[in-house]
Each structure stands twice: as C-alpha cells, then as structure tokens.
N, C-alpha and C positions, 0 to 999 in steps of 0.2 A: 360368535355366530352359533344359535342354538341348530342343534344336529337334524330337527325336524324343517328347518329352514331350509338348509343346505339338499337333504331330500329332496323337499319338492322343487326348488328351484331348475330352470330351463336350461339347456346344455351353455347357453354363455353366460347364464348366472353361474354354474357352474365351473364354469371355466375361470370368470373370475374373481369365486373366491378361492379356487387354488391357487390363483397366483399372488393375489394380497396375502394367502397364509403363506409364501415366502419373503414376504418384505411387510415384516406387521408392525414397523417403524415408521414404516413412510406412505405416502399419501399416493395412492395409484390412479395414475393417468390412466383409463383406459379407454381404446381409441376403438367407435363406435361412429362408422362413416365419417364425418365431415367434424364430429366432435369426440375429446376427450373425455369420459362422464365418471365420477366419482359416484360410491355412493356406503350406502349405510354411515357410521361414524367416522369415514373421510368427509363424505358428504356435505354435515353438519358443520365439520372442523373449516372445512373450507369455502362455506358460502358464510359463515361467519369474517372467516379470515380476507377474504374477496371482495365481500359485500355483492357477492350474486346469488340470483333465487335458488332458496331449496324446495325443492320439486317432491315429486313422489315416483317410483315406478306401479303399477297396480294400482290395488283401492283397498277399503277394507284391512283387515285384519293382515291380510300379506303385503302392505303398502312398505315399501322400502323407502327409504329417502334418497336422494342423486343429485346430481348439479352436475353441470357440464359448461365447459371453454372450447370456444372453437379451434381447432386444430391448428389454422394459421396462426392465431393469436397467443396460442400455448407461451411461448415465452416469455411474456410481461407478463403472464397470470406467474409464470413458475420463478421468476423472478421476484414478485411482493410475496409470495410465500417462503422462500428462502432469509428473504429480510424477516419474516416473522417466526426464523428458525426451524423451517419445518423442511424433512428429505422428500421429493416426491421421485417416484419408480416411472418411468414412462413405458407404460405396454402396447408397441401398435402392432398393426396389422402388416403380418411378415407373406403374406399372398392375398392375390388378385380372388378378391370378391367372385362368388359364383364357381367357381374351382373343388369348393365340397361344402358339403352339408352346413359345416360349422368353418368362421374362417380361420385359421392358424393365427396366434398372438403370441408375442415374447415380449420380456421386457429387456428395450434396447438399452438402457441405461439407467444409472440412478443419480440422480441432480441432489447434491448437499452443499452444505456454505462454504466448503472447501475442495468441491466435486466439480467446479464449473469451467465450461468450456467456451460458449456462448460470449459471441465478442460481444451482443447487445447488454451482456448482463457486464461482465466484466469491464473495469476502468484500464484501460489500453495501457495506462501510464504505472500502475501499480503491481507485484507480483502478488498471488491469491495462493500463499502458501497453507498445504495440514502439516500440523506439529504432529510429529509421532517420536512417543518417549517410552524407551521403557528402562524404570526406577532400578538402582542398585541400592544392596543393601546398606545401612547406612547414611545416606543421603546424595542425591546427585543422581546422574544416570548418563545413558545416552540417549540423545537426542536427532528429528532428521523433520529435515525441512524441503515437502515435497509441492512443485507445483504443477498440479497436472496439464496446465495450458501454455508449458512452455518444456517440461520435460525436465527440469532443472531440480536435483535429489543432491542436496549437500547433508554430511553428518558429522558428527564433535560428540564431545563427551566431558561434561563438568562436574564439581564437585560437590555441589550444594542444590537443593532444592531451588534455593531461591536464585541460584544462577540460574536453575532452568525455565524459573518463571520468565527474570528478565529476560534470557533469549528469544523465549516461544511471542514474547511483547514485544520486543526490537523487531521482528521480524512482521509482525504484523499477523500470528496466524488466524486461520477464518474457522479453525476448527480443529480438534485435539481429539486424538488420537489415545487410548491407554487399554492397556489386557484388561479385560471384564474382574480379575479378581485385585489387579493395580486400582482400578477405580472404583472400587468399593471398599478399599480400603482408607484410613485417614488420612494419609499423604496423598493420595492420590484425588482426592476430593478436594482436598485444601489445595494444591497446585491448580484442576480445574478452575477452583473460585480465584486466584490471584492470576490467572492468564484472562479466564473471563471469555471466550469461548465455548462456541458447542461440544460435546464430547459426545465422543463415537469409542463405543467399546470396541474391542477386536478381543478371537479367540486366540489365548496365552499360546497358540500353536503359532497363527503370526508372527510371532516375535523369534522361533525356534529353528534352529539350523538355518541362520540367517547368510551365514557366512556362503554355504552352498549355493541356496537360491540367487543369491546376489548374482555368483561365478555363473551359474546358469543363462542365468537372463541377462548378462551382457555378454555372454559365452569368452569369455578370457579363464584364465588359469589360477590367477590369484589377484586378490586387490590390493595389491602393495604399490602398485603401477598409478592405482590413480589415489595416492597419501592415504588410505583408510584402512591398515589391512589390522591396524594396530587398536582398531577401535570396535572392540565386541559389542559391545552396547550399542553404540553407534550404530553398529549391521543389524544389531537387531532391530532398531527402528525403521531402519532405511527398509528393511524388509516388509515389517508390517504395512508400513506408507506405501511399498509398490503392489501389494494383495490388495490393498483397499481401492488404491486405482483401478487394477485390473478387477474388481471385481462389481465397483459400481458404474463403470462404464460397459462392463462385457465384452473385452476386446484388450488382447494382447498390448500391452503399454512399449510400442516400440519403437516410441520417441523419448523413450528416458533410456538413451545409450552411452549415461556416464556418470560417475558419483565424482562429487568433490568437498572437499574439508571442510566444513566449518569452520568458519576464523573467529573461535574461541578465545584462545588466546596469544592471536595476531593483529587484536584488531582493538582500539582505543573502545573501554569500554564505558557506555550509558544507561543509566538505567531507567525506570520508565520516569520516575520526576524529572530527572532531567532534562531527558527529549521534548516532555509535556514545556517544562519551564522554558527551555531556553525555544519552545513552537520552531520545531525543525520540519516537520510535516504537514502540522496543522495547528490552528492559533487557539489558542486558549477560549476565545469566546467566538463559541460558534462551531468549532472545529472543521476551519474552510483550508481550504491550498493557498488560496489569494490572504496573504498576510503572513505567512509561515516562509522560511529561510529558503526551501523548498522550492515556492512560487514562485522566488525569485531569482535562483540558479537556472531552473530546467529552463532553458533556452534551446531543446533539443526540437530535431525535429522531426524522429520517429518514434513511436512507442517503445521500440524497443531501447531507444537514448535515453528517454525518460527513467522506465525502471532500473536502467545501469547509474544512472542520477541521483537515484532513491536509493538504489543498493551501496552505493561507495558514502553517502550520508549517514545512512544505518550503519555501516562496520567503516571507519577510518581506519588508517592504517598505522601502523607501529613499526615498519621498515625504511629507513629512510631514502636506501635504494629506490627501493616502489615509489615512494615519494617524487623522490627524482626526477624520476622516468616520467609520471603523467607532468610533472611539470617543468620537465623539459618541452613538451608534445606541445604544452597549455601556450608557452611563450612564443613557439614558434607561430604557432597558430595565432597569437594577441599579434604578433609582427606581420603577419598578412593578409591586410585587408581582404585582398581580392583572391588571395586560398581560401578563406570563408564563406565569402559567399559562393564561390564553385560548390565547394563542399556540399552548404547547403542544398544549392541548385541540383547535385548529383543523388543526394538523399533524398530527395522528397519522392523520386517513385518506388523507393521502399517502403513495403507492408512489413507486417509484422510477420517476419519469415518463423519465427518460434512457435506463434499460435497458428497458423498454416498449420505446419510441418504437426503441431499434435491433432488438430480436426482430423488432417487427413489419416493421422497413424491410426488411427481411437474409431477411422469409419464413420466419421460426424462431418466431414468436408463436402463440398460440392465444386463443380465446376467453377464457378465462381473465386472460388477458394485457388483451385489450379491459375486461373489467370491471372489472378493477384501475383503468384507466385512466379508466371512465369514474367510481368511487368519486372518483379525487385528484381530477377536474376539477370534479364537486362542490361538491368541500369550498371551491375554489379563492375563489370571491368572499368567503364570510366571512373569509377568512385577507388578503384584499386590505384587505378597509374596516379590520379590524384595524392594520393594517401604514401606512395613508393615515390614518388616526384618524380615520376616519367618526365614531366616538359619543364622541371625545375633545372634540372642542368648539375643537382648536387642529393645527394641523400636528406631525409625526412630522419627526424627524429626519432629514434630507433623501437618508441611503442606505437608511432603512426605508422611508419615502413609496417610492424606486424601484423597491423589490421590488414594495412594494405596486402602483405600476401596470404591472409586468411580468406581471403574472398576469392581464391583463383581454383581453379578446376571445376567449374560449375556451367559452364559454358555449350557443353553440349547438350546436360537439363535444359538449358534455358534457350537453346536450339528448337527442342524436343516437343516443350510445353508451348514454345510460342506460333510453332506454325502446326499444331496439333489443335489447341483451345481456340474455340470463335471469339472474339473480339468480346460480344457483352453476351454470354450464355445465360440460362436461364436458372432462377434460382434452387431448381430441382430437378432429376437425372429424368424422370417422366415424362419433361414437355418436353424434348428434344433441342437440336438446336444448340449440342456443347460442342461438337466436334467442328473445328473448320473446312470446308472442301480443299480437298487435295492432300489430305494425311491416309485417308481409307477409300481405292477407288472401289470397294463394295458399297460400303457408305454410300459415296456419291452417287452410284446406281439407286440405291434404295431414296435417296432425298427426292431425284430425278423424279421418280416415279412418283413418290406423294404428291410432290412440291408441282408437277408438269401433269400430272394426270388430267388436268379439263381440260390444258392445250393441246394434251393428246388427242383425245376424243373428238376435239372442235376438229383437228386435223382429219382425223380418219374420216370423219363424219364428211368432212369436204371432200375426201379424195372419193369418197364413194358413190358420191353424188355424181363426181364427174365420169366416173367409169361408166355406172350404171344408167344414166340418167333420166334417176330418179330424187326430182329436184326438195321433193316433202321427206327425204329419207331422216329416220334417226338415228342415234346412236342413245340409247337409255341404260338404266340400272333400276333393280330391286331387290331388295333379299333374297325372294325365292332363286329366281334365275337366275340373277348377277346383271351382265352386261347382255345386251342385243343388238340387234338391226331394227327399228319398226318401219312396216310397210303397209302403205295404205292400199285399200284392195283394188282401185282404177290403176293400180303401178304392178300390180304380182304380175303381168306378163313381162315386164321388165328385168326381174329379179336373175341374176346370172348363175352359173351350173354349182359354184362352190359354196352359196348362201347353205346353211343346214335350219331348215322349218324346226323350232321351239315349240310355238304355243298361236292361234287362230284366237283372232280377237273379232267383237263385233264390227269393227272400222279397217280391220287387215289383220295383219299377219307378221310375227315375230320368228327372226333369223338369228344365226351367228354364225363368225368364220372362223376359219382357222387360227386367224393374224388375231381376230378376237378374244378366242377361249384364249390363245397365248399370253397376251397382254391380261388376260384376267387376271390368271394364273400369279403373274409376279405382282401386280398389283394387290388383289386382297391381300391381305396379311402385311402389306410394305410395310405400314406404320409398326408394328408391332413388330417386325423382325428389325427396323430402325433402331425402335428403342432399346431392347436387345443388345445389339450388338453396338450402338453407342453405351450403354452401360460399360458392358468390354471393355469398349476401348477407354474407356474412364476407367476403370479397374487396372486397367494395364498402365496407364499415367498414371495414376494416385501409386502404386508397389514400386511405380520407378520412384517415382518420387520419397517413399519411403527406405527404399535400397539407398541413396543417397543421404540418409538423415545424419550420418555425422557431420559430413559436410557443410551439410545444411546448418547444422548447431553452428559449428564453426564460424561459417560465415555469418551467421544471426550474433555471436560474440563478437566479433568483428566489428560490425555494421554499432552494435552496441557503444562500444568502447570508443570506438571513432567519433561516433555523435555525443555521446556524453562529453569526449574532450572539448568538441566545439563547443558544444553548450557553456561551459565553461570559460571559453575562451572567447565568445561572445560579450559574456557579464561583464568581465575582467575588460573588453577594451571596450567597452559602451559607459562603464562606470570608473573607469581610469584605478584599479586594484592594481595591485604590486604583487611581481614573487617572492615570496618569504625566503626565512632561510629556514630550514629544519635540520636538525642536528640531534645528537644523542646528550647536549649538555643537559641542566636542568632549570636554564631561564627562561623567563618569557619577557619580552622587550621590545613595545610595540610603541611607534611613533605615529603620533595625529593617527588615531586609530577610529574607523566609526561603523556606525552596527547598520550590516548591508541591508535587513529590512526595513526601519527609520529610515533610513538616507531617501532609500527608493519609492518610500510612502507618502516624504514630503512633497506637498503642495510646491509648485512651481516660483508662486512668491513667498517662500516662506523664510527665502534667505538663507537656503542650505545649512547642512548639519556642521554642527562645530564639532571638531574630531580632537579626541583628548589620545594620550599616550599613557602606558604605564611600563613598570618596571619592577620583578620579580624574581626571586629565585630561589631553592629548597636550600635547606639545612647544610647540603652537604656544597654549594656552591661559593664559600667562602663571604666576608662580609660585606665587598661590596657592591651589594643589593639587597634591598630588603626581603623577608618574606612572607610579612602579613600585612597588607596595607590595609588599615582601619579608616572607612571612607565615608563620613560626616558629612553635614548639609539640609540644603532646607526639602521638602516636599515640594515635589513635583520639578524640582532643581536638574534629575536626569543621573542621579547615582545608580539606580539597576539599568538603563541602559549601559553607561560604562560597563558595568558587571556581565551583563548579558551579551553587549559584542564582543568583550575580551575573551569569553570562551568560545563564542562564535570565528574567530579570531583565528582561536587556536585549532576546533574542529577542521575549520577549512582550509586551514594550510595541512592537516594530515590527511585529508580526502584528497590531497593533489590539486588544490585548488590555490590561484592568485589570491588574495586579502584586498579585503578597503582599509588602508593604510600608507603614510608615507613610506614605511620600512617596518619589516616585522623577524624576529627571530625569537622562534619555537624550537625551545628542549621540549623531545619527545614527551608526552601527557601519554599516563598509561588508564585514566580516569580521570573522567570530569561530571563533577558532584555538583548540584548544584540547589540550593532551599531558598527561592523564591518566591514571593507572595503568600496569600492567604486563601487556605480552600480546607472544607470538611469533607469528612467522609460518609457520612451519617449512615449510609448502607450498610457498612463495617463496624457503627457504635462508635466512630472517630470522630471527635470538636477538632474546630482547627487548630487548637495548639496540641492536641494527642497527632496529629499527623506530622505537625512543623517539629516534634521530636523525634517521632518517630524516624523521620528522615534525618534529621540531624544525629539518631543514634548508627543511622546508616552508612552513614560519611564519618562516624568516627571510627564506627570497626574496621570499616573498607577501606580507607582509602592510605595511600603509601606516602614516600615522599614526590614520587614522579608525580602524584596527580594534581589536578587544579579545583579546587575547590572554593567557589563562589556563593558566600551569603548573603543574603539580604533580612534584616529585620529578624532576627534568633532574639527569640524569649516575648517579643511583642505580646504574645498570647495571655500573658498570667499578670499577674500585678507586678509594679514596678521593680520593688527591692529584689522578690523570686526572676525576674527577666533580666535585670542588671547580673547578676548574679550568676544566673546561668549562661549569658551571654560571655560574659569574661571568662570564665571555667573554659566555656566552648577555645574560645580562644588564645588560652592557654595551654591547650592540647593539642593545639593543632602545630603553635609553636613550641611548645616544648618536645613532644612524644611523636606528632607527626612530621614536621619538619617539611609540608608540605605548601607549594604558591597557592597565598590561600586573598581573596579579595570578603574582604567584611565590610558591610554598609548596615549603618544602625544609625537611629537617633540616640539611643544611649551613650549623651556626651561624655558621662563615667569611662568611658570604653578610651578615648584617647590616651590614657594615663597608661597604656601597658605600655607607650612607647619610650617613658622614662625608665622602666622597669625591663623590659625586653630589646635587645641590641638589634633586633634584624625586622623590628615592627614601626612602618611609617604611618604618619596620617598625613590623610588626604583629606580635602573638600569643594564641593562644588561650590564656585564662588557666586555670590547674590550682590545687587546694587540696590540700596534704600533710597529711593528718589519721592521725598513725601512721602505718604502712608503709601506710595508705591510701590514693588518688590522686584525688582529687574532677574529674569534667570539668566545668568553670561553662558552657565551651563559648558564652566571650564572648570578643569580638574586642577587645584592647585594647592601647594603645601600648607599644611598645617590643618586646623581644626574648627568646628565651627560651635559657634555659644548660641545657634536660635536654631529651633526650623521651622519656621516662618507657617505652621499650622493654620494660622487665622486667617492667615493673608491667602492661602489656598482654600479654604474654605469660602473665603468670598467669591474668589473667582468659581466658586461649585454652585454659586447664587444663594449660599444661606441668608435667611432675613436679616436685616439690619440689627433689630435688637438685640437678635443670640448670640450675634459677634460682637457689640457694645458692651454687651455681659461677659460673655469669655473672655475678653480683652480686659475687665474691673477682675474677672480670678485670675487669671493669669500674674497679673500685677502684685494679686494677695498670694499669692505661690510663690513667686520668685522672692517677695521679701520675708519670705516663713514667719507671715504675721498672723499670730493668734487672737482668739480671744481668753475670757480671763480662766473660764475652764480650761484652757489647753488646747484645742481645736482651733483647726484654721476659720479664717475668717472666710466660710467662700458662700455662706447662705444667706449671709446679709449685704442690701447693696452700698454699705457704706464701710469704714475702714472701723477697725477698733477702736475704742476710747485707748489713749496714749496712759502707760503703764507709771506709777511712782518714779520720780527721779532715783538713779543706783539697783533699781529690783527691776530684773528682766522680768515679763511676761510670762514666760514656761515655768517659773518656779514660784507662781505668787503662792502666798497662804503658808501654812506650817503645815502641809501635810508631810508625816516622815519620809514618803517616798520620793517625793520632789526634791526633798536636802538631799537623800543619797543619790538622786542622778545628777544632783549639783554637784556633789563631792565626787564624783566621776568624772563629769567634765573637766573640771578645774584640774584634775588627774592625768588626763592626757598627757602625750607627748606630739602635739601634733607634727611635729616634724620629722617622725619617726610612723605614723600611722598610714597605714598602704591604703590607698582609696578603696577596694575591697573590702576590709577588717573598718574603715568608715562606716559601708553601707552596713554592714553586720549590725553594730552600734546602734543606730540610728532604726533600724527595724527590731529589736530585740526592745527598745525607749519605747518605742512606740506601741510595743505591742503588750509594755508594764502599764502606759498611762491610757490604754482604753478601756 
C-alpha cells in the first residue's frame, strides 16, 4: 500500500489497513454492518476465487477495489476459499454501533486448512489434523499431531525423513507446520512437496523451551505422566502446534488438556501406496468413502465412533493384549443381539461432545452448542449401566466395563445445563431466549416485563378506566415522554388528585402516575439489561463447562471407543466374520477367506463371492508352510482380489476387528507393503514403471521378515525379457535375504519355476473352465500353475471389434510356435503363416551367414538339463539382440 494512500484514507480505511498489515497472509474479513468487505488485492483474489462482483470504493484515481459476503453467509464463502488454499482473518465488530466515533474491530480469529472449527465446514466423521515437525540433524525429527476441533495433541519422533512424510500422510494432515528457516531450507521443502500440504511457517522461537511451555499450559510438573517426557523434538512440535492454535484463533486453547504418544512404533505400519492400494479410506477411482474398506466398517453411530473407526484403521496395532481386549468386547457384542441395539438406541442422542467442548473453550460456541451438550450428558448414565451390565446380571468385557465407567461423574453438568438451556435457543447470544425460566429469578423478572409489557398496559389501562371513569382513557408511549395517561378534554373534570399534567394537547391532556413512571423505569432498558445478563449467565455455563473439560475428554473417549466397537460388531454379525486368532508367531493361515469390500458390493444375484484360503509363513517358521506363494492365472480370473483381502485380512484382525473368513490366524505383521496396479506420476516426471520401482525399491529396503508383502504384476512396465528378469530377482530377495510372507501375482509364467528351485515357494492359480470359445472364471485358488491368461478372451468381454481379436488370435498362434520367417523375425505382419522351411534346416539358421552357424554351435552346446530358467531367458535375449 503506497504511503500516500494510507494518508488520505478515512479513519476505517485506516483502521483497516492496520490490521491487514498484521495478517498479510491472509484474506481479511472485515465486518462492515450486515457484510464482511474485503478490498484492495484481497479484493481481487477473492471475487476471482468466489466468482462474486468486484466493486469499487470511490471513483477516480482513489478507486479502491472491494467485494463483500454477507455476514450470515460468511461460512460457505470461507469455506470454498479454504478449499482453494487460502487463510482468511475474520475482523468484527467487538461494540455496539453508535457507542464512538469510530466502531472498535479485532480480529476474532484466523480460519486455515488446518485451523477449523466450524461443524459446517468440517466432516463430523474425519479428524482435521496440523502436522507440526521440527527436523533433527541428520534426518528424521519430531513430529505432533494437532487437532484443534477436538483438542487431541499426540507426539513421536522417527528416524527418517520419509518416515515423517508417511506419518504427516497416514494421518491425513490438512496443513504443515515447519520454522521459517526448516522450510527454506531443502529438506524441508522436499518433505512439504511429499506430504503435499499447505505450509505455515512458524518463528524458530515456537519450537523453543518447548518442554516448559507444554508444563505450563497443562499446569502439571513434568511430562513423563502422560509417555512423552522422553521426546524432545516431539515437545518441540507439540509446542509450535499449540502457539499456532492459540494464536489463529485468539483464545487460550483449553480444551487441549493432555498430550499423548504417537504410536510410531506400536502400531502396524503403512505407507501411503498401500493405504492408496489396498482403498482403506477412499477408493482409487474417484476417491469416495462408498467403496473403501472404510465405508464399509463404520457402522457407528456417532461422529465421534466414526473417527475412533478411522483412527484404529490408520494405526493397527502390534500388541496382542490390546488386540484381545477390543476383541473380546467385538464378540461379546456380535453375541447380543439385543445389547446392540440398546447400545445403539442409547447413542444416538450423543453430539459430538469433542467439537462442543473445543467451540465453547476457543469462545466460538453458542447456546445451541450448550444444549446439544447438555442432551449427550443425559443420555450418558444409561449408556454407562449398559456398557458395565447393570441389568446383565454378570460383568461386561473388561474394555466395555471401561468406557462404561469413563462416562460417570458428569451428572450434575448435565443437571446444570439441562434445566438452565431452553429447549431450542437461538442461534446467537443477541436474540435472547437461551436461558430457560426458572434458573435466574432476575431473568424471569426481566422476560416478564418484555415479554408481558402490552398485557400490562391493556391492564392498567382497564383498571384506570374503572377507577376514574373515564371510558376514552389511554395508556400511550413515545420517545420524548415515555409512557402516559391521554385525556380527552370533555373528561379533565374527571381526572383524580395523583394524575401529574405532562403535556396540553389540542384534543386534551397528557398524565402520568406514580405506579406509571414506576413501571417505566424497569421497563425501558429491560431488553437490553436481558440480553446482558443472559449473556452472564451463558458465560457462567460455557466456564462450567470448560472447568469440567477433562471429564468431558474422557467421556468423549468413552463414548468413542464404545461405538467404534459396535460398529464393528455390527459388520461382523450382519456379514457373518469370525474372530481371528492373533499371536506373535509368523503365519498367516486363512480359510475361505473373502475381501469385505467385493463381498458387500455384490449385486444380490450374483451368486455370492467365492472365498479362497491361503497359507504362509517367514523364513524363520520352519518348512512346513510356504513363503512365497507365486499366484498365476487368467485376467480378470480375481488374483489381486485374493492379494488384496489377504492383507485386508490381516489389517483387520490387528485393528481388533472380527474377519470375513471361515477361520483365520495372524502372526503379528509389523508392515504391510503392497505394489498394486498401474499409475504415473507425471507431476514428479514418474512413467509408471519409474513409480512400480520405485515402490518396489521401497518394500525391498523396508520391509523385515515380520512383514507381509503383496505383489501384483512387478516388471509389467518395460519389455519382456527386462520384466521376466526383474521380477524373478524381485523374488529372490524377498525369499532368499527377506525371508518375508510375501503373495506374487504375475503373468510371467517364467516365474513358476522358482518353486523347483526354492523350498519354501508354492504356486497357486486361479482356476478357468473352457466351455467352447467360452472362458468360465471358478475364481478358486488352487495348486499348481497356469500355461494361458486367457487376454483375448477378456478383451472380448471389454467389447473389442471382432476382427482385432480374429488377428491377435492368428499372432498369438505365431508366438506360441516361435515361427519365423526366412529373415529371422517372427511371422506376426503377415496374415498367413510362413512358407514351410527345407526338410533337416530349421528356419532360424537358414543361409550361411557366419553368425547363424555360431548361435547354432551354441545351441547344440547346451546342457539343457542343467540350464536354470533365468540363465534361458539371458540366452535368448542376448540371440536376439545379435540377430537385429
């Protein structure tokens, strides 16, 4: 803004360009009666971004540009700007209009993509965490994971950069967090680009004496109490994460009343292809809920079930205890019908006590928000004795029992709030109307009086008539005077001793009494000392309400954990799932096994999914079971489904969850890897075979023998002999040096042959039925190997024209019989077969050229009995690439 600008401008252009010069980031609300108005190059930015009109203020040479949202409507406007990456500062108006010169403006807050509070904006079901990291030398750091719409501040501390990508990814964050001199630097630019994320610098002072402030602002002694005291880096995040709340919302953060660990390395870990691959969130095409592993678990029925649903899907677990526990709770619960639906029936008048309890901490809550709150805490003790088996006659499974008494002591809150809050208040503290009669008998005097004031009047006005009788009498108001008597002038001999003469009109004469000026008195001003003192009394509920906020956590975990187990518990007896067993061996051995999204997407007649079984186990599990099973078959036959439920399989029985399976038993997976399908990356300069390596070099450095590692189609990407080639290596590695349960699916029928060669390596295939040129899928898994995969025959059902598969079907045919012509090249350009070669002289070697005799003296050299399928293909590429 040029300096001559800022001169002449009016005291509220003034005004607000002092306070855009403290947020020159962000897009400023600023609130101007009835609307928000942006202007100069917010202005512009934002009626572009909108698509609403940009305006002007003035004319001429001083024409400023502006645009404005009406004030009610503020939230969907600041909503599609957040989706287009942008911080807006909202500055209203902190006094009543008319009060001075100029009106007072702050800004109440600042809305960023990991700054929101707003239940319209936010997905009920999802947590809306900021990553904040700050980098140690060397690589790795620590990291914290805040969400300000629930108060929930966990932190850990890993080793590698790209551990800290995948976490800030697993976790979903909406916005990253790093020191201004962390992010301009190369790591710190490069992690930004592989989280993918807005970044919000903070000053390097954030991150410092993090230890203190922590101790501060939960006022405890030390953080050893709640696992973190051990994680410097870690506090230094978590620190930066709670200045950035506190400082874009402007109000003390005191619903974040407790840190907790990161389960780093407690927790089964995935990295983002995985997640992507095996659509545990969202489905590959489209990126919806409805088709994701996800969609089809959360069977919760409060928001807050949902994201304990999401959360325990994101970090499985690696204890088998924990394990246990939720699935003991999962069974008891799949055993009673009619506990479920009570359950149900008891949750469903809980709100979202999390995002409550942070509106109201943060000063952004409304009455509204109280009553919701004082509903859940309600409904709270039946949902307790449920959960404890009050009227069961025996104990509840011992993580049910603990919800059940995290929900107790809330009871005189929920006393307090219920017969304090009216029934349906209004949606802001100005219109009155939050308080219910009989909490404040001032109040009720002051309602009295607004709310009674014409039936007053009508009254007096009657009794006066009858005293005096004077039948034309009034009772009137007007500014100047207030309230009177009017008296018509055939009546002033009427008028009695205590009347006091006002004002002489052309038609009579204006009184007032005693009883009058009384009732004036508390009248004017009623409304306004109402609203007033219903504020108070809303300020005095919202601080109870926040003095309770551990509790409140508590029971918000509670209510969490409870419903996610139903939800779970639901799936499992709607879809008839089994309890697994999990254990610290390192098998995995899963009967009629089938993948929960298929099952549940099929069509009603489609004749249900046919459930296959496998069996596996690491290097260190002795031999009998295999541990690479190479798993051959035709297209569209259902080999990556196998692939894709088996680790589904195994996810779910360590999130505490039943299986769709006859029977299943899972040794602990400390990673599950998995290279599935075909995708580029072309934003990165990645083809898809530069990514299908890339990951594949991911899963060879990573991954141990505990983990489970799932391929589909390795080396597809590059020419045959290089794909053959690197596919076997691949899988070589995995059984020689990792030693790890590894499922391979490939058309590269080469690939069967390691199981002559490798003791612990089966093949599988999905078996096909030829009925006429028809190709039946049985779409069962069964031993041994397959010699077609049936390409043409799937291409018809993709509707290719008749005669391109007439033709592929004529090469095909010249493929398989490695028939040339008399150059040396296959026959596959012409549509007829070769002229038929001299009797005794093969084709490949006609003529006397010198080099033909020596790869003839080579051949005949062989030992074929002695040649390892590998050292074949070598051969055979190395010919080929002397006789082009």
């Amino acid at each position: 803004m040029p300096p001559e600008i800022a001169q002449a401008a009016t005291p509220m252009m003034r005004q607000y360009l002092e306070t855009k010069a403290r947020y020159p980031d962000a897009l400023l609300f600023f609130r101007l009666g009835d609307f928000y108005e942006l202007f100069f190059d917010d202005a512009v930015q934002a009626s572009e971004a909108l698509q609403i009109t940009l305006t002007a203020r003035s004319k001429g040479e001083d024409k400023v540009p502006m645009c404005g949202v009406p004030h009610h409507a503020a939230r969907g406007y600041v909503a599609k700007l957040l989706e287009r990456g942008f911080k807006v500062a909202i500055c209203d108006q902190v006094e009543e209009p008319g009060k001075s010169a100029l009106v007072k403006r702050e800004v109440t807050r600042v809305v960023t993509p990991g700054m929101v509070l707003d239940d319209q904006v936010l997905d009920p079901r999802e947590a809306a965490y900021v990553g904040a990291v700050a980098l140690a030398e060397g690589g790795g750091g620590g990291l914290a994971l805040l969400d300000a719409s629930t108060g929930e501040l966990k932190l850990g501390e890993v080793a590698s950069d790209a551990r800290l990508a995948d976490e800030l990814r697993r976790a979903g964050v909406r916005e990253l967090l790093l020191a201004r001199d962390a992010a301009a630097g190369a790591r710190g630019a490069a992690l930004a680009a592989a989280v993918g994320a807005p970044l919000a610098e903070r000053e390097p002072a954030d991150f410092a004496r993090a230890g203190e402030r922590l101790r501060r602002h939960l006022g405890v002694a030390g953080l050893d109490g709640f696992g973190v005291g051990d994680l410097a880096l870690g506090q230094a995040a978590a620190a930066a994460a709670l200045a950035y709340l506190e400082d874009t919302q402007c109000a003390a953060p005191a619903h974040v009343d407790r840190l907790s660990r990161l389960a780093t390395d407690e927790a089964l870990l995935l990295d983002e292809a995985t997640r992507q691959n095996l659509e545990l969130e969202r489905t590959l095409a489209g990126g919806k809920r409805k088709g994701s592993l996800l969609g089809v678990l959360d069977r919760s029925v409060t928001a807050l079930g949902g994201r304990r649903l999401a959360e325990w899907l994101r970090w499985p677990l690696l204890d088998p205890a924990a394990i246990g526990a939720r699935l003991d709770a999962v069974e008891e619960l799949v055993g009673g019908a009619l506990l479920r639906e009570d359950l149900a029936e008891a949750l469903r008048p809980v709100a979202d006590l999390e995002r409550l309890l942070s509106r109201l901490a943060l000063r952004q809550g409304n009455a509204r928000d109280l009553r919701a709150l004082a509903t859940a805490l309600v409904a709270l003790p039946r949902l307790a004795d449920l959960l404890e088996g009050a009227d069961a006659g025996r104990p509840r499974a011992a993580l049910l029992a603990a919800c059940g008494a995290g929900l107790r002591g809330l009871e005189a809150l929920a006393a307090l709030l219920d017969r304090a809050v009216a029934e349906e208040p209004p949606p802001t503290l100005k219109e009155g109307g939050l308080i219910r009669r009989g909490h404040s008998e001032e109040l009720d005097r002051l309602v009295a009086l607004v709310e009674d004031g014409k039936g007053y009047i009508a009254r007096l006005e009657a009794a006066e008539r009858a005293r005096t009788g004077i039948g034309s009498l009034k009772v009137r108001y007007n500014r100047v005077f207030g309230y009177y008597l009017e008296v018509t002038k055939p009546n002033l001999h009427l008028v009695p001793p205590d009347y006091e003469r006002r004002q002489t009109t052309v038609g009579g004469e204006r009184f007032v009494t005693p009883a009058l000026k009384e009732y004036e008195e508390q009248v004017l001003g009623a409304e306004e000392r109402r609203a007033a003192l219903e504020e108070r009394l809303f300020e005095a509920l919202r601080a109870r309400v926040v003095e309770e906020g551990r509790r409140l956590r508590t029971a918000a975990g509670a209510v969490a954990t409870a419903d996610a187990l139903l939800a779970l518990a639901r799936v499992a007896a709607e879809r008839g799932y089994v309890r697994p067993e999990v254990d610290r061996s390192e098998r995995l051995d899963i009967e009629d096994g089938r993948h929960p999204v298929v099952e549940a997407m099929l069509p009603a007649d489609s004749g249900g999914f046919v459930p296959n079984g496998v069996l596996t186990a690491s290097s260190g599990e002795g031999e009998d079971a295999p541990q690479l099973l190479v798993i051959t078959g035709p297209n569209m036959a259902g080999k990556s489904t196998v692939l894709r439920q088996t680790a589904l399989i195994a996810l779910l029985a360590q999130m505490g969850s039943f299986v769709p399976a006859r029977r299943a038993r899972v040794g602990l997976v400390d990673r599950i890897f998995t290279r599935v399908g075909a995708s580029d990356d072309l934003a990165r300069g990645r083809s898809t075979f530069m990514v299908e390596m890339t990951e594949t070099a991911a899963i060879l450095h990573n991954a141990t023998r505990r983990s489970l590692v799932v391929l589909d189609e390795i080396g597809r990407g590059t020419s045959t002999f290089d794909g053959v080639s690197i596919a076997w290596a691949v899988a070589e590695h995995l059984h020689d040096r990792t030693g790890c349960r590894t499922l391979f699916a490939t058309h590269y029928h080469e690939l069967q042959d390691l199981a002559r060669e490798r003791p612990r390596v089966r093949n599988l295939t999905v078996a096909v039925r030829e009925v006429g040129e028809q190709v039946v899928f049985l779409r069962r898994l069964v031993e041994g190997g397959a010699s077609r995969s049936y390409g043409i025959e799937v291409a018809k059902l993709a509707g290719l024209p008749a005669e391109v598969l007439a033709r592929a079907r004529e090469i095909l045919k010249n493929l398989e019989s490695m028939e040339v012509d008399e150059r040396g090249r296959a026959a596959l350009a012409r549509g007829r077969r070769p002229a038929p070669s001299p009797p005794g002289q093969l084709a490949l070697f006609a003529g006397s050229d010198p080099a033909l005799a020596a790869l003839k003296d080579e051949l005949l050299a062989l030992d074929l009995d002695g040649l390892r399928p590998l050292e074949a293909l070598n051969l055979l590429a190395g010919w080929k690439q002397r006789l082009a």
